[in-house]
C-alpha positions in Angstrom: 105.4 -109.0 40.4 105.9 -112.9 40.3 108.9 -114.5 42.0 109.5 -118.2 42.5 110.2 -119.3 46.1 110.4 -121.9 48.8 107.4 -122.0 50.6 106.7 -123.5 54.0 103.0 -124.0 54.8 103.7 -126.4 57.9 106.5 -127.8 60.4 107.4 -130.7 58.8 105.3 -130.6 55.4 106.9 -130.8 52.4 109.3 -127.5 51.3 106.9 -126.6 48.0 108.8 -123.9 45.1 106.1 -121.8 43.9 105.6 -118.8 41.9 104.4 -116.0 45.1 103.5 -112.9 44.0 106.0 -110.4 45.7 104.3 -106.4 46.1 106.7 -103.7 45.7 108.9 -102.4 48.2 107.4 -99.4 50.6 109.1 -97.0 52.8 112.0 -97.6 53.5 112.2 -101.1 52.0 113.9 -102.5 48.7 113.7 -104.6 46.2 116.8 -107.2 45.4 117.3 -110.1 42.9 118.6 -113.1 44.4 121.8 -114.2 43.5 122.9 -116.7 46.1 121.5 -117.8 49.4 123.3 -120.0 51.5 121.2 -123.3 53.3 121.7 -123.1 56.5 120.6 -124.8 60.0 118.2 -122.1 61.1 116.2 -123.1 57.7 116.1 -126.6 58.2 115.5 -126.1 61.9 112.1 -124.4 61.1 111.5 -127.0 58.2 111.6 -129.3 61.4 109.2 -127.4 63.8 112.3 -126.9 66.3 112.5 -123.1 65.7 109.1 -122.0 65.7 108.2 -119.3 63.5 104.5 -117.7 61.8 103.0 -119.7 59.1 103.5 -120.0 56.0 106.5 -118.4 55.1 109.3 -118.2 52.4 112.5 -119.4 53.5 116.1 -118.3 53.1 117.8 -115.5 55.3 121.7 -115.8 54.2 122.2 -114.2 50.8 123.2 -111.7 48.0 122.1 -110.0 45.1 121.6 -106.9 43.5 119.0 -104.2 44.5 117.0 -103.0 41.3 114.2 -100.9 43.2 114.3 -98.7 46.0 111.3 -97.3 48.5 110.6 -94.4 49.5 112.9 -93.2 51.8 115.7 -95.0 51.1 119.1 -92.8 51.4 121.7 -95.9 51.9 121.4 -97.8 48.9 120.6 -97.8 45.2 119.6 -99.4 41.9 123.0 -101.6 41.0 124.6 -101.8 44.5 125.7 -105.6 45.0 124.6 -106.3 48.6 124.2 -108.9 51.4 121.2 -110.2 52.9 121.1 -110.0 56.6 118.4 -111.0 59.1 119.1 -108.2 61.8 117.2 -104.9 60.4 117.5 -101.9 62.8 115.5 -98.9 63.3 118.8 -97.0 64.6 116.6 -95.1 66.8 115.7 -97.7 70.3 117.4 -98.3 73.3 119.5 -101.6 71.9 119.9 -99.7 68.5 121.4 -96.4 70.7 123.7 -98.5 73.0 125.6 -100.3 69.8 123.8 -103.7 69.9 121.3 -103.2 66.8 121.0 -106.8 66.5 118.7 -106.6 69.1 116.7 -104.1 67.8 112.9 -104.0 69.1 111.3 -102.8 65.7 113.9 -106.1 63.9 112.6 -108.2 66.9 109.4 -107.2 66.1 109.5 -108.2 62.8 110.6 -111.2 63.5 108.3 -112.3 65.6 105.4 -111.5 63.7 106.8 -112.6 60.1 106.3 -108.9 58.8 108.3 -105.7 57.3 108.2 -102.7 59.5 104.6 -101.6 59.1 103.4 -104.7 60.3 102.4 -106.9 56.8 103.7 -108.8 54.4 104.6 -108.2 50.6 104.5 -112.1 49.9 101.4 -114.1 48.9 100.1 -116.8 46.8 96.6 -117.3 45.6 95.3 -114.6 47.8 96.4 -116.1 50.9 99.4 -114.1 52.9 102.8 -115.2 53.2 105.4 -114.4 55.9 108.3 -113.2 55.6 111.3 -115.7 57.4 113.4 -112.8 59.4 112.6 -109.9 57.5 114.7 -111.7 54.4 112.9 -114.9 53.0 115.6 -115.0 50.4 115.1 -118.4 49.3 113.4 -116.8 46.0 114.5 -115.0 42.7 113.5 -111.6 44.3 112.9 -110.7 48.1 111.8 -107.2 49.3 113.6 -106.0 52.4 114.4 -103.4 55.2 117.4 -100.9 53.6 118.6 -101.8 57.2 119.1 -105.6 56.2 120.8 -104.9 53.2 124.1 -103.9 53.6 126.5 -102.4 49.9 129.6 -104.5 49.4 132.4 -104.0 46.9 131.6 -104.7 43.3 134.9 -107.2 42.8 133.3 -109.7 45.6 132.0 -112.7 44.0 128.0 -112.7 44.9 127.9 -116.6 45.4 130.0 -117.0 48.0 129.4 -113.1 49.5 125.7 -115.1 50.3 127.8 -116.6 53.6 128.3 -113.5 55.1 124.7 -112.9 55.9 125.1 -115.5 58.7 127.7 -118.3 58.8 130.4 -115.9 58.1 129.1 -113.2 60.5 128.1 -115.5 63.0 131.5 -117.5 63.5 133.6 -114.1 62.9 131.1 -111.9 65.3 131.3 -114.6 67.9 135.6 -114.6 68.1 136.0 -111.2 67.6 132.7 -109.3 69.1 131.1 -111.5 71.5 134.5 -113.4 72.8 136.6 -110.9 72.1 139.6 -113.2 71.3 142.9 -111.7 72.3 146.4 -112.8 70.3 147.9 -115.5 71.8 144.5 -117.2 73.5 144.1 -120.6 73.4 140.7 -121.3 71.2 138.5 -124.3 70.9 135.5 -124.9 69.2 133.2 -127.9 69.1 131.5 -128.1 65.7 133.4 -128.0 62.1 130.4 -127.1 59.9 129.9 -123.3 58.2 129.7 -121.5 61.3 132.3 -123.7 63.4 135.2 -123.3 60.5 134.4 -119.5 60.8 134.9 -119.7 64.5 138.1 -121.2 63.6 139.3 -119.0 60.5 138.4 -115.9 62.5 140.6 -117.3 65.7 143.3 -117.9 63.0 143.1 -113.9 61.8 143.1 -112.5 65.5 146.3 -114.7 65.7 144.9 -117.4 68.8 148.0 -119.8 69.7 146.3 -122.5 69.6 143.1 -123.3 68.1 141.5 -127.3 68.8 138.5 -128.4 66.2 136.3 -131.0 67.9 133.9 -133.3 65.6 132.9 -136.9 64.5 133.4 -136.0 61.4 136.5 -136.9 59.8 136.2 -134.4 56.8 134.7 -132.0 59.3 138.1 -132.1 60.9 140.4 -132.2 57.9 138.4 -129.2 56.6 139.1 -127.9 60.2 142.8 -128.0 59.6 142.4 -126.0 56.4 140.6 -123.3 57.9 143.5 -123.2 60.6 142.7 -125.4 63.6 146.1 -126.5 65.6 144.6 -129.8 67.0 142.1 -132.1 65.5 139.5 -134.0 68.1 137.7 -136.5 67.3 134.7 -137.2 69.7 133.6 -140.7 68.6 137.5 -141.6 69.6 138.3 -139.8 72.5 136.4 -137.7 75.3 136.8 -134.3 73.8 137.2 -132.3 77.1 140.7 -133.8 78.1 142.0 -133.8 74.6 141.3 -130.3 74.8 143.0 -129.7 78.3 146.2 -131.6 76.9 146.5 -129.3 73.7 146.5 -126.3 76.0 149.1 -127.2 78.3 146.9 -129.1 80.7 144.5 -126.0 81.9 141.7 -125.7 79.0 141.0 -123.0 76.3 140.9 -119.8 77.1 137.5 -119.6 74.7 135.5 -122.7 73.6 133.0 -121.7 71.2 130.0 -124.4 71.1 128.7 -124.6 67.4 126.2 -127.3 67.4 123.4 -126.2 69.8 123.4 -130.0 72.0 123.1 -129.9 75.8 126.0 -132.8 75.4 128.3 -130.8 73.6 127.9 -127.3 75.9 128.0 -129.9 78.9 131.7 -131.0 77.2 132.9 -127.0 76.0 132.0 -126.0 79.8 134.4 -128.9 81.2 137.0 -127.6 78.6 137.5 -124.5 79.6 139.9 -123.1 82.0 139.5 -121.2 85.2 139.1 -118.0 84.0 137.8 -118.9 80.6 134.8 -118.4 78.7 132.3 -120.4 77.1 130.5 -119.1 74.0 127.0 -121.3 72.9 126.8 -120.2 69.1 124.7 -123.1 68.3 121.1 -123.2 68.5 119.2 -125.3 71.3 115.6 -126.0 70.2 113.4 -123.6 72.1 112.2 -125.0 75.8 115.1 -127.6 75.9 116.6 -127.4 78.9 120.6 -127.2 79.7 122.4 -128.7 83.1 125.9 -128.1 83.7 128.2 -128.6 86.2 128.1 -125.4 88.3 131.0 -126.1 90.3 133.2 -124.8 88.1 131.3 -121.1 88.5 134.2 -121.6 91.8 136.6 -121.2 88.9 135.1 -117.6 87.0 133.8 -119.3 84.3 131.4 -117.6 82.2 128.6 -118.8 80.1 127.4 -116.9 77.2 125.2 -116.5 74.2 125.6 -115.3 71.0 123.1 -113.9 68.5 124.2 -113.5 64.9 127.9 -112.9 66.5 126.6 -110.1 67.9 126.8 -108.1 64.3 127.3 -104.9 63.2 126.3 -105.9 59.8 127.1 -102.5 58.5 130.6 -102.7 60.0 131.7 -106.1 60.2 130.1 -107.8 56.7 132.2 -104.5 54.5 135.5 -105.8 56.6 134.8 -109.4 56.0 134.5 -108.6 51.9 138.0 -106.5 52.0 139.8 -109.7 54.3 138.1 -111.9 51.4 139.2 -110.1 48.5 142.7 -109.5 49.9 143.2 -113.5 50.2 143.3 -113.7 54.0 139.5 -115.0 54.3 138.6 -118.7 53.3 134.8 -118.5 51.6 135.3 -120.7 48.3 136.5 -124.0 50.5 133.4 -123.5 52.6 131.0 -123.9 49.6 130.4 -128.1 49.4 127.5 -127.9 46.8 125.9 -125.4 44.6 121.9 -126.1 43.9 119.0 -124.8 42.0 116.0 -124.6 44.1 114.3 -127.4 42.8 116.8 -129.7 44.7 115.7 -128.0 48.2 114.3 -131.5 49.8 117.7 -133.5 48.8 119.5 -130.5 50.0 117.7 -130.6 53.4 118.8 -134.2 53.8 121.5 -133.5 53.2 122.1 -131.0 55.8 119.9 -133.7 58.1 122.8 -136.1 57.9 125.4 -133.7 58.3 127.4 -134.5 54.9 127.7 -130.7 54.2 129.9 -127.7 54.5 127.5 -125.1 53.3 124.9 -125.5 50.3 124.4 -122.8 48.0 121.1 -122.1 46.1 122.3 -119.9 42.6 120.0 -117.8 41.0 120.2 -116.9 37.4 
């Protein structure tokens, strides 16, 4: 079948929407029409040449729609089911997959890596000449084909536009509070970074009921939005050195957490000096790959931890189902987060705009 999509050919070329020619889904794979996919950072990173990926490709990874094939194989979903796009499939049957952290999974890793499905090609191409796939999703397109795995069935009453933000801003600043972190009631919270992922950083320490939660940016809409979504304290960094604001909001000693959501040496350098003895510092953001980091590691003296965070460390099957029934029931903020809604023709304006920072979240909409 045709399908029109973004194609990549080269880091830093023009983003070109073309119609691809899409094969049918195989074992274990199935076919979804688009309905949403979110823009996010991880897209524009690779339009960039920061996150290296195979070439050419078809963008997108953070979406909805509605599956109207399945493969052979497939036991999880069917025709009809409303789902979300996410770029961790799992095999279920590897060592990561067994121990609970399938967002690591080798055959998804795999895939990744290589720009295929799980058989090791691609069901994208244009005028003969092979596509790849962007995560196993490439959802920046009318129709994608996909792992079952990636797609996960959400209730029928959840809008599809802004269900799209699940399949990573949502999970990712949810995952990171409440899997990676662990957030506990009453913590103090802070998180550098008020775009999608930051504000669901923030939202989620609202839900797990944090005490206080500080919003550092240089944004000034970045931080009003930042109140919205829950945050106690407003920062702003172009005014005042972050790390001592943040101290004095939480009685002098730091946050307990400080989640890092714009992936800048600078800004882990200032979340490390923010947190308190004891504390823990979560890098959500992504640091172009071979960029070094230096911090201070005197305050290791202190127990501080360091950590990553992949995806917020998702159970997609578990966590995005929960984050539809928190929506629904009015407790989740998902509309505010939505600053544009695009067609995909207006991909390069929307790439600038994400470049200069003036965005929420942009939403491509799919008839």
């Amino acid at each position: 079948m045709k399908t029109h999509a973004a194609v990549l050919w080269q880091p830093g070329e023009p983003v070109e929407i073309l119609e691809v020619d899409l094969a049918p889904p195989k074992a274990g794979e199935v076919l979804v029409k688009i309905a949403a996919c979110g823009l996010c950072a991880s897209d524009l990173h690779v339009v960039d040449g920061d996150l290296p990926e195979p070439m050419p490709l078809v963008l997108g990874h953070e979406a909805s729609g509605v599956v109207v094939q399945t493969g052979p194989g497939v036991e999880r979903l069917k025709k009809g089911d409303h789902v979300v796009l996410a770029l961790v499939p799992s095999c279920g049957r590897c060592r990561p997959c067994r121990e609970g952290r399938p967002n690591f999974c080798e055959v998804g890793g795999r895939m990744a890596a290589t720009g295929t499905l799980a058989d090791g090609t691609s069901r994208l191409s244009v005028n003969g000449t092979v596509l790849h796939h962007f995560n196993s999703v490439s959802s920046l397109a009318d129709y994608a084909v996909v792992p079952e795995s990636a797609a996960v069935a959400i209730r029928q009453d959840m809008p599809l536009d802004v269900a799209a933000l699940f399949g990573c801003a949502v999970i990712t600043g949810y995952g990171a509070v409440v899997n990676t972190a662990r957030v506990e009631t009453g913590a103090s919270v802070a998180v550098w970074g008020c775009g999608g992922v930051g504000l669901n950083c923030i939202q989620s320490a609202r839900l797990v009921g944090a005490a206080a939660i500080v919003a550092v940016d240089v944004s000034t809409e970045k931080l009003e939005a930042a109140g919205r979504f829950g945050a106690t304290t407003l920062v702003n960094a172009q005014a005042d050195d972050p790390a001592p604001k943040v101290r004095e909001a939480t009685g002098g000693l730091g946050a307990d957490y400080v989640f890092e959501a714009i992936g800048r040496e600078e800004t882990v350098r200032q979340a490390w000096d923010a947190a308190r003895a004891g504390g823990t510092v979560v890098v959500v953001g992504i640091i172009p790959k071979g960029q070094t980091l230096t911090i201070d590691p005197w305050h290791f003296i202190y127990e501080k931890t360091l950590k990553g965070c992949f995806l917020g460390s998702a159970r997609i099957a578990i966590d995005i189902p929960r984050l539809a029934d928190l929506y629904v029931e009015g407790r989740l903020q998902l509309d505010e987060l939505v600053s544009r809604r695009i067609r995909l023709a207006e991909l390069p304006e929307a790439f600038d705009r994400l470049r200069a920072g003036d965005v929420l979240r942009q939403v491509a909409v799919f008839d």
